[in-house]
C-alpha positions as CSV (number, residue, x, y, z in Angstrom):
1,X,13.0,11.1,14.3
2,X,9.8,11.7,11.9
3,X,9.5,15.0,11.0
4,X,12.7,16.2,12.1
5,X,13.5,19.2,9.7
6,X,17.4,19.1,8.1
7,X,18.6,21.3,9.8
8,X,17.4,19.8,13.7
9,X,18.8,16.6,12.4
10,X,22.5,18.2,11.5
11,X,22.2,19.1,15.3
12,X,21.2,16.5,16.3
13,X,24.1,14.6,14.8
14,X,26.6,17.0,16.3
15,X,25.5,17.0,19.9
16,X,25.1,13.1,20.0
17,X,29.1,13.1,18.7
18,X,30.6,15.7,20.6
19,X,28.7,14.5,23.9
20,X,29.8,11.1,23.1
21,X,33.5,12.3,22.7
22,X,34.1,14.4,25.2
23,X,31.2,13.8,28.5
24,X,32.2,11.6,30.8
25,X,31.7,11.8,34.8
26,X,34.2,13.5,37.1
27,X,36.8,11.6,39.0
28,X,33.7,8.5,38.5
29,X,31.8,10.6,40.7
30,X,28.2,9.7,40.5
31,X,25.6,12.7,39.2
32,X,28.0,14.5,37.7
33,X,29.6,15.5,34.4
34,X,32.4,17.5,32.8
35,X,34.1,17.8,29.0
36,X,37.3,16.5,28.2
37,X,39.0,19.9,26.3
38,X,40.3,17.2,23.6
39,X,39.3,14.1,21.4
40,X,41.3,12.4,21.4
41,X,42.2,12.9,25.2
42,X,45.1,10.2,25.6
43,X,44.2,8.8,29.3
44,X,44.4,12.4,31.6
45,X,41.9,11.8,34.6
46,X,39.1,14.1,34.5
47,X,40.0,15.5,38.0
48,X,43.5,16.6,36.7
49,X,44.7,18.8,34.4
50,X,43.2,21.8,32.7
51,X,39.6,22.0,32.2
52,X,39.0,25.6,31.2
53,X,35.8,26.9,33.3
54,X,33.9,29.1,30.5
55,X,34.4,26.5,27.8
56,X,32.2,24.5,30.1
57,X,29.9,27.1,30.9
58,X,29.2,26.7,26.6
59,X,28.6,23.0,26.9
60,X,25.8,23.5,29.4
61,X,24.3,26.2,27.0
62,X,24.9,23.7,24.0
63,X,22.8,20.9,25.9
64,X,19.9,23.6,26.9
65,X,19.8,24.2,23.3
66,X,19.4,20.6,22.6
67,X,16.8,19.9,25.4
68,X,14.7,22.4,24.0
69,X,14.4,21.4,20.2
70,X,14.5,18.1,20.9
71,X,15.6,15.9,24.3
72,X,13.9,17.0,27.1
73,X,15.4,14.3,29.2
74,X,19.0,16.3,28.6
75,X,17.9,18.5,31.3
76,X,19.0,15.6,34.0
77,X,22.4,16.4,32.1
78,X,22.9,19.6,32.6
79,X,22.5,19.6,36.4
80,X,25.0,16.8,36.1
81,X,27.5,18.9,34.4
82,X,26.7,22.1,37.0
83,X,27.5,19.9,39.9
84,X,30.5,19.0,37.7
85,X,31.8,22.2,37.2
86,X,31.1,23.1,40.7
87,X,32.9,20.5,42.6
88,X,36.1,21.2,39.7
89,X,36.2,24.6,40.7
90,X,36.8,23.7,44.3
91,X,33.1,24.0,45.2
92,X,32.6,27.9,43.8
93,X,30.7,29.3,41.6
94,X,33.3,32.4,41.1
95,X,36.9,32.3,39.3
96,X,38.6,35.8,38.7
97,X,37.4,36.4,35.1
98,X,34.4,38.5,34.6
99,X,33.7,36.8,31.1
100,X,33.8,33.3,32.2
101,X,31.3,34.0,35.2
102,X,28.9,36.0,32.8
103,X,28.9,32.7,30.6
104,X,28.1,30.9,33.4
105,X,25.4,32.6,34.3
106,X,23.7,33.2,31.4
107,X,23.8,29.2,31.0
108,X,22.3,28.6,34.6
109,X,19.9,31.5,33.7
110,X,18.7,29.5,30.5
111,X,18.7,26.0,32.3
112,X,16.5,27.2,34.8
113,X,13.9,29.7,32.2
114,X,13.5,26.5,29.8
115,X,14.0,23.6,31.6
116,X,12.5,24.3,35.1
117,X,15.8,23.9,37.4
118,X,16.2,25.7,40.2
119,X,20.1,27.4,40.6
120,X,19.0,30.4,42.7
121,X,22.1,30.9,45.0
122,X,24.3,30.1,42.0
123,X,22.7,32.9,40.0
124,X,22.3,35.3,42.5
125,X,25.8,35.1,42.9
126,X,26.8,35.2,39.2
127,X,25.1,38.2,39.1
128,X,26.1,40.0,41.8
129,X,29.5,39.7,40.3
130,X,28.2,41.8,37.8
131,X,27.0,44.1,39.3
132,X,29.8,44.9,41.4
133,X,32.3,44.4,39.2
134,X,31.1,48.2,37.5
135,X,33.3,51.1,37.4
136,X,31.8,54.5,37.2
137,X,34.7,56.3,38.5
138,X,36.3,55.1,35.7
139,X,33.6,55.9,33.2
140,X,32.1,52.7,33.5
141,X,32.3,49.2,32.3
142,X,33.5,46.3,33.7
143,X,37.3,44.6,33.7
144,X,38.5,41.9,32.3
145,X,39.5,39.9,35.6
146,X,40.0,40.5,39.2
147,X,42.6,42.5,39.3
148,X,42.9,44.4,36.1
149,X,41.9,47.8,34.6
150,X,41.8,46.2,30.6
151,X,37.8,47.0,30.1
152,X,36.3,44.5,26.7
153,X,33.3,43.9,25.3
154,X,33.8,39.8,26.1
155,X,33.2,40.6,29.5
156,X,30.8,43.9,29.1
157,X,29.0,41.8,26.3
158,X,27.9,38.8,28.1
159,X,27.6,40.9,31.5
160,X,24.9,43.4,30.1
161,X,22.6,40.5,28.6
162,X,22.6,38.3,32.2
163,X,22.0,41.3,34.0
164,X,18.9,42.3,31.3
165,X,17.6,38.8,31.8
166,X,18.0,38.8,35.3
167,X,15.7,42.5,35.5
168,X,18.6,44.5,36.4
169,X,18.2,47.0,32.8
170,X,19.1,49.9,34.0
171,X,22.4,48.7,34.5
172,X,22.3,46.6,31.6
173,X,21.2,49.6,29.5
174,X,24.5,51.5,31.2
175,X,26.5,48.9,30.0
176,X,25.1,48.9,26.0
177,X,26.2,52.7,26.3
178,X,29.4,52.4,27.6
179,X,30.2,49.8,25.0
180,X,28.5,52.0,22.3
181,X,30.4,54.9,23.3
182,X,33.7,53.2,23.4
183,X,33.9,50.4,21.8
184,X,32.6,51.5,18.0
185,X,35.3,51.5,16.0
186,X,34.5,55.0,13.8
187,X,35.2,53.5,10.2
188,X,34.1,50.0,10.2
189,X,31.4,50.4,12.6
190,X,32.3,46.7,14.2
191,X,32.9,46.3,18.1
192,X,36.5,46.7,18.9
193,X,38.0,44.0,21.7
194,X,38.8,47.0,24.8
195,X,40.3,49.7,26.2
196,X,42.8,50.2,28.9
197,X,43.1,53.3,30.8
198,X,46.3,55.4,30.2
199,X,48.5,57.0,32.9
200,X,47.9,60.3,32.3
201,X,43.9,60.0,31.4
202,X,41.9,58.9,28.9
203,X,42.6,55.2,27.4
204,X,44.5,53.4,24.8
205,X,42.0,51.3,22.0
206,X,42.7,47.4,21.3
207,X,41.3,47.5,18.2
208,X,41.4,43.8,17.4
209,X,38.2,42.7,15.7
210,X,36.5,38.7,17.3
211,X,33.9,38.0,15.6
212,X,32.4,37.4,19.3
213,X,32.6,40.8,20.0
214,X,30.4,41.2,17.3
215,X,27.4,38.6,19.1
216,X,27.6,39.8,22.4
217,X,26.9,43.8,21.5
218,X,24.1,42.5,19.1
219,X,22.6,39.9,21.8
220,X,22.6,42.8,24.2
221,X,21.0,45.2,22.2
222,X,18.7,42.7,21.0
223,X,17.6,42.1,25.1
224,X,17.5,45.7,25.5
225,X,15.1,46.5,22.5
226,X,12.8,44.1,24.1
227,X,12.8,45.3,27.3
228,X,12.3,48.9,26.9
229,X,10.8,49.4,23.2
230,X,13.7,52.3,22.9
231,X,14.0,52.6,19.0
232,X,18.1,53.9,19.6
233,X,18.8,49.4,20.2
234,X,17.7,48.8,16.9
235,X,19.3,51.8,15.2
236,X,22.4,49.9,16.7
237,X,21.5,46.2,15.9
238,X,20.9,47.5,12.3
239,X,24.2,49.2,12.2
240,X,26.4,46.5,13.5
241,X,24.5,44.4,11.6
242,X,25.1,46.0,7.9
243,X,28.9,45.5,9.6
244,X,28.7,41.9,10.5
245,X,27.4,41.4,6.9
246,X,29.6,43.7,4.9
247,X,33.1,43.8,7.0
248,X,33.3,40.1,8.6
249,X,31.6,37.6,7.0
250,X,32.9,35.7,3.6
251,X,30.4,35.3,1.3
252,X,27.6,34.9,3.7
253,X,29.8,32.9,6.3
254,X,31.1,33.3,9.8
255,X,34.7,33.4,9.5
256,X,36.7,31.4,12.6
257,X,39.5,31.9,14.8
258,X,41.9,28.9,14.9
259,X,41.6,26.9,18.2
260,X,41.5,27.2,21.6
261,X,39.5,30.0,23.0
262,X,39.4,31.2,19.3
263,X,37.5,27.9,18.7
264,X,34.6,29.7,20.3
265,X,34.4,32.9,18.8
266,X,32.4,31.9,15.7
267,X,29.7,30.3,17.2
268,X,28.4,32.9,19.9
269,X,28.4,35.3,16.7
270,X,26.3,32.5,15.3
271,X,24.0,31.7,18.8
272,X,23.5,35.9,18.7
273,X,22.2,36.3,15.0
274,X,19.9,33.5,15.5
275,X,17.9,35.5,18.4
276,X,17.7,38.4,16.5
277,X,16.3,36.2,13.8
278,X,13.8,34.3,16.3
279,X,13.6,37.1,19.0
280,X,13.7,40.6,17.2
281,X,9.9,42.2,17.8
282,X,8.3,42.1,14.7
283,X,7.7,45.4,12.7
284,X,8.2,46.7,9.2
285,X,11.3,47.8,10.3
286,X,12.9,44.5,12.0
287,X,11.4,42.0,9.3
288,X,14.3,42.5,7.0
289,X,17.0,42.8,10.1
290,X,15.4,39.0,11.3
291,X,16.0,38.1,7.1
292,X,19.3,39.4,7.6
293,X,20.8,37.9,10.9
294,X,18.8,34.2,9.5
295,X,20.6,34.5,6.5
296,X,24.0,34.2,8.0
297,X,23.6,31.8,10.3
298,X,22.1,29.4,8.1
299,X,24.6,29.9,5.2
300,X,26.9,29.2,8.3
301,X,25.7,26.0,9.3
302,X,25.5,24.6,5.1
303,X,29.6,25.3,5.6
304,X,30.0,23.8,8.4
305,X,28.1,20.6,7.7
306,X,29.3,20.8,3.8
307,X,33.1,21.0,5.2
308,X,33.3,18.3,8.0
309,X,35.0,15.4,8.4
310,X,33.0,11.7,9.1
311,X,34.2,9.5,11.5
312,X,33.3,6.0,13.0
313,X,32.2,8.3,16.0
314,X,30.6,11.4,14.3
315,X,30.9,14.5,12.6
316,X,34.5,16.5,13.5
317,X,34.7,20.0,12.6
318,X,36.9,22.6,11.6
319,X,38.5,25.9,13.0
320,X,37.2,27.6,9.8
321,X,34.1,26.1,8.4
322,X,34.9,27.3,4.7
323,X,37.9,25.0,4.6
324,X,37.4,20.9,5.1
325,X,38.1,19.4,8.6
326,X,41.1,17.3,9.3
327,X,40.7,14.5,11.6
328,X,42.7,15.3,14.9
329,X,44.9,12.5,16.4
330,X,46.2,11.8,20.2
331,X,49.5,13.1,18.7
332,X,50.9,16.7,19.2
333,X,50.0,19.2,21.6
334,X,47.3,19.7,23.3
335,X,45.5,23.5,24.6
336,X,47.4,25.4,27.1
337,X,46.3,28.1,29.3
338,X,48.8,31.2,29.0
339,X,48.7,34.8,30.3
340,X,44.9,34.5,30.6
341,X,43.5,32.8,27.2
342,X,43.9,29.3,25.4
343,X,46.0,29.0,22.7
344,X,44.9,26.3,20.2
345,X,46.2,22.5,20.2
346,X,48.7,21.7,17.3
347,X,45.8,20.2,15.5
348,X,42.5,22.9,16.1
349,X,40.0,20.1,15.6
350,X,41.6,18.2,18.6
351,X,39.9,21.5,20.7
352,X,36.6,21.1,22.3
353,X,36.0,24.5,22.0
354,X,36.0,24.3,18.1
355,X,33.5,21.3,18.3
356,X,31.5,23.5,20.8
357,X,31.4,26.3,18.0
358,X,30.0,23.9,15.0
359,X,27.4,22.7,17.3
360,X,26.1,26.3,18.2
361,X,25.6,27.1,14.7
362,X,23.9,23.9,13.8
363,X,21.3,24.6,17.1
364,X,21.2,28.4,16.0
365,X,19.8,26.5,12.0
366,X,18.0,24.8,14.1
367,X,16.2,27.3,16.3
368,X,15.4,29.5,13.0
369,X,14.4,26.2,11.4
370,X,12.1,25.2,14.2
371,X,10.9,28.8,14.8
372,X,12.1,28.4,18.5
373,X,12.4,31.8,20.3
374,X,14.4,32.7,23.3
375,X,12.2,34.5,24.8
376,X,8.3,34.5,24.8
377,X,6.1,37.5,23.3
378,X,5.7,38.9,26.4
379,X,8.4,37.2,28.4
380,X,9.9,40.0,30.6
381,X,11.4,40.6,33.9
């Protein structure tokens, strides 16, 4: 494509792989789609087996990304891959975990914004799972999953910014102050994973450290400074920020998470740096914050592209995008869904979500590259 910058084209390269590998119809049903979760996938029909609902909620995000900088026609696509995911999950919207739906509906929010679809009903209903999933009597935040009392920033993250975009900011701005209240660890300043209520009050920290954690506070901050102007969000990005840069990166890069759901993890830290890079309202203050977050992502994406593996069919990528990828085979096992996550195929590369990952951060080069915002000026609610 004439004129296509280096880093559209690493994109470019990705999606047209990954989509290649892992999009096919489901069940042969016509007008839809769905991703295999492995490459090689062996000969499992698309209708059976595991599918893992937010993992496809990232591929419809991925091909909005891609319809924007550069494949309009991609759009037909994603409402193939909606009515994909729809009829897989038994003709609902909803599944019992707060996270996934968020995803989802930050995706369908996104289709519709940029590429003119219309997913009302699906939205709505995204969203109202939001909204009701919120717990004051228990000092706020939102679970985990239907039934469960473990609150996290993976579902409050990804909750607050859907509900910012979809106008609800007061609850949204709830939300960034629960999470800031509770989920800050006090040395390292980074975003813890939860909390879970204790028996006799008060509540026991999971202090694990995901580098999504890390993307989902900043992206919801970032909406919120938008929205309301209030200087305390970028007091907050800044901080977490000087964290991301200082406590988690390596040398500039986004360090990963093995496979399975871990495959993800890098690359929504990735997808939020790049809006504050492209989105962050320009002021002597933020100009060095949008440096910053750029900065990251782009050394990011040189390791990923530096690091992966050719084939006959595409770039693969690694789990960790400072080490070289290995080429994954149909041998060994595969991702398996236990106790509520995805632990990671024998061979993390196999893993769609670790393909997913690479791609983000290429489109997040890409949108700083192409100076394509998420939002316009005076886009708002």
């Amino acid at each position: 494509m004439p004129g296509r910058g280096e880093a559209d084209d690493r994109a470019a390269r990705a999606a047209d792989a990954i989509v290649d590998r892992h999009v096919r119809r489901l069940a042969y049903l016509p007008g839809t789609r769905l991703a295999r979760i492995a490459w090689p996938s062996g000969r499992v029909p698309m209708v059976a087996g595991s599918w893992h609902y937010w993992w496809q909620a990232h591929v419809v995000d991925l091909l909005v990304d891609a319809a924007i900088h550069r494949s309009p026609a991609l759009a037909d696509d994603v409402d193939r891959l909606l009515r994909g995911i729809r009829l897989r999950n038994l003709g609902r919207w909803t599944n019992n975990y707060y996270d996934d739906m968020a995803w989802l509906g930050l995706a369908i929010e996104r289709a519709d914004r940029h590429l003119g679809r219309t997913h009302d009903d699906a939205l709505a209903t995204l969203v109202t799972q939001m909204l009701e999933a919120w717990m004051p009597a228990r000092g706020g935040g939102i679970p985990w999953r239907k039934p469960d009392v473990f609150f996290n920033a993976p579902a409050n993250g990804p909750g607050a910014i859907l509900l910012a975009r979809a106008g609800e900011v007061e609850r949204a701005s709830a939300m960034a102050d629960w999470m800031d209240r509770t989920l800050i660890d006090d040395d390292s300043h980074l975003v813890i994973d939860g909390v879970k209520p204790l028996a006799g009050g008060g509540f026991e920290r999971v202090t694990a450290i995901y580098t999504y954690c890390q993307g989902v506070v900043l992206g919801t901050e970032l909406e919120l400074l938008r929205l309301t102007g209030e200087p305390v969000h970028t007091d907050r990005l800044d901080r977490l920020l000087g964290a991301v840069e200082t406590r988690l990166c390596d040398d500039g890069v986004i360090p990963g998470a093995g496979g399975g759901d871990g495959g993800l993890f890098a690359g929504i830290l990735a997808r939020y740096l790049a809006l504050v890079a492209t989105d962050l309202p320009r002021s002597p203050t933020t100009d060095g914050l949008r440096r910053r977050a750029a900065a990251l992502v782009t050394t990011s994406a040189d390791a990923t592209w530096t690091h992966r593996y050719d084939t006959e069919s595409g770039p693969v990528f690694g789990p960790d995008w400072r080490k070289p990828a290995h080429r994954p085979s149909v041998g060994g096992g595969k991702a398996q869904f236990i106790g509520g996550a995805v632990h990671s195929s024998e061979v993390p590369e196999r893993d769609l979500s670790v393909q997913l990952s690479a791609w983000m951060v290429l489109e997040a080069a890409a949108a700083i590259e192409l100076g394509s915002r998420e939002h316009d000026e005076t886009d708002a609610p």
